[in-house]
N, C-alpha and C positions, 0 to 999 in steps of 0.2 A: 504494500500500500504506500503510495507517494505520500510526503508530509504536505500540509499546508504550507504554503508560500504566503508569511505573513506579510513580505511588503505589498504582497497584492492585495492584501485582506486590508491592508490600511489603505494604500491609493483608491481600490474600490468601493471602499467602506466610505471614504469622506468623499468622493463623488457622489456616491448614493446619499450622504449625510446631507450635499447639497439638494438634492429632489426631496427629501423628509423636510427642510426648513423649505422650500420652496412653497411647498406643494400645505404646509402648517401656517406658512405666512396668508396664502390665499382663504384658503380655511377660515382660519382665525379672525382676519381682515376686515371677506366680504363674506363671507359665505352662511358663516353662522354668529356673527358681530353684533347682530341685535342680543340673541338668547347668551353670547359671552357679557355682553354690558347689563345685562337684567337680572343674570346670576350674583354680579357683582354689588348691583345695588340692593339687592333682594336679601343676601348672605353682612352684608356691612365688609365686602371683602376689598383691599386696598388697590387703587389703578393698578395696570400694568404697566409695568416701568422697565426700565434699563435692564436692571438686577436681575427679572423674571427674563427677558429677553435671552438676556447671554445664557442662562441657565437652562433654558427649554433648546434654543440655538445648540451646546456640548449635548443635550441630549438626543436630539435630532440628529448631528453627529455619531455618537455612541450607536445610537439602532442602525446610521446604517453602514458602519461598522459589524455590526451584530449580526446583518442580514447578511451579507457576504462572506463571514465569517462560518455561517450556516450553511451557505451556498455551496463554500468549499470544504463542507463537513460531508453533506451529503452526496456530492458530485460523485465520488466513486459507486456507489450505490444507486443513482440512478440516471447517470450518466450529465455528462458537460452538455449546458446549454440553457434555452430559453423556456423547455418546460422546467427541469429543475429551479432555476430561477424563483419562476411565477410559483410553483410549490413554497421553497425558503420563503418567500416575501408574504405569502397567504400564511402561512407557520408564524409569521411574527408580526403580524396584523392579526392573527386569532388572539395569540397572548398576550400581546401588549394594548393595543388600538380601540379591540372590538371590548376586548375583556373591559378597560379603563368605562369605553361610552357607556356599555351596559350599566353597569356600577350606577355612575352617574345618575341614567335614567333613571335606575330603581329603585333609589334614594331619593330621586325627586328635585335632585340638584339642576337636572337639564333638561328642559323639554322633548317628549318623543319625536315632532319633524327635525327641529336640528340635532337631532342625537342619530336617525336615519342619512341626513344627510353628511354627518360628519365619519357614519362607519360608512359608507358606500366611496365617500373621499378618499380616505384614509385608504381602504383598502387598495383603487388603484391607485394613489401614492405609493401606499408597500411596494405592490409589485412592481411600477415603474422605478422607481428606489433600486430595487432589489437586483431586475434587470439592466439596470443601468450599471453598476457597481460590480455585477458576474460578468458582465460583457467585458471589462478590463483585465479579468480575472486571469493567470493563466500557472499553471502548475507549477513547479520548479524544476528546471533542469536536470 
C-alpha cells in the first residue's frame, strides 16, 4: 500500500479550504443572512466580527484539509478519481455540515427553509471542495 503524500494533502486541502470559505462566505452572506441576523438578535448573540471571521476562515481551511486527507485514505480502496472524491466530500458533509444544521434545527436555533437551504449548499460545496483539492492530489513517487 502507497503512503499518503502529505504535501499533496496540504496543497489540496487548502485549495479545497479555499471552495469551503468560498462557497460559506456566499452562504452566510446572501443566502441564509436574514435567518443568520434573526438568530443573532433573537439568542442576545454578539455581531460577527473579525475574530469569528479568521476563526471559521482556519476552519474552512482544516475541513478541506480533512477532505483530501480522506480522499487519499480511501483512494486505494476505491480507486483514484472523481467518484471517490464526491464519496470523501459527501463523508464529510454527513458528519460535519449536515450533522451541525440538523442540530440547529432541532433545537430551534435555525429555521427549517434556511436550514434546507444551507445542507443542500453545503453539501455541493463538500463535494466541489472535495473535488477540487483530489484533483491536485497525486501519490508519491
Amino acid at each position: 500500500m502507497n503512503a499518503i503524500n502529505s504535501a499533496r494533502v496540504l496543497g489540496g486541502g487548502l485549495v479545497a479550504g479555499l471552495v469551503y470559505n468560498a462557497g460559506e462566505a456566499i452562504l452566510n452572506m446572501a443566502l441564509v443572512a436574514a435567518a443568520n441576523d434573526d438568530m443573532v438578535k433573537r439568542f442576545g448573540l454578539p455581531p460577527v466580527g473579525p475574530a469569528l471571521l479568521v476563526k471559521s476562515g482556519v476552519l474552512m481551511f482544516a475541513m478541506g484539509i480533512l477532505s483530501v486527507f480522506l480522499y487519499a485514505a480511501i483512494r486505494p480502496r476505491f480507486g483514484a478519481g472523481p467518484r471517490t472524491a464526491l464519496l470523501a466530500g459527501a463523508m464529510v458533509w454527513a458528519l460535519s455540515f449536515l450533522n451541525l444544521s440538523l442540530w440547529f434545527n432541532w433545537l430551534g436555533l435555525f429555521p427549517t427553509g434556511p436550514t434546507l437551504v444551507a445542507i443542500t449548499w453545503e453539501l455541493v460545496e463538500a463535494i466541489a471542495a472535495t473535488l477540487t483539492g483530489a484533483w491536485l492530489y497525486r501519490e508519491a513517487a
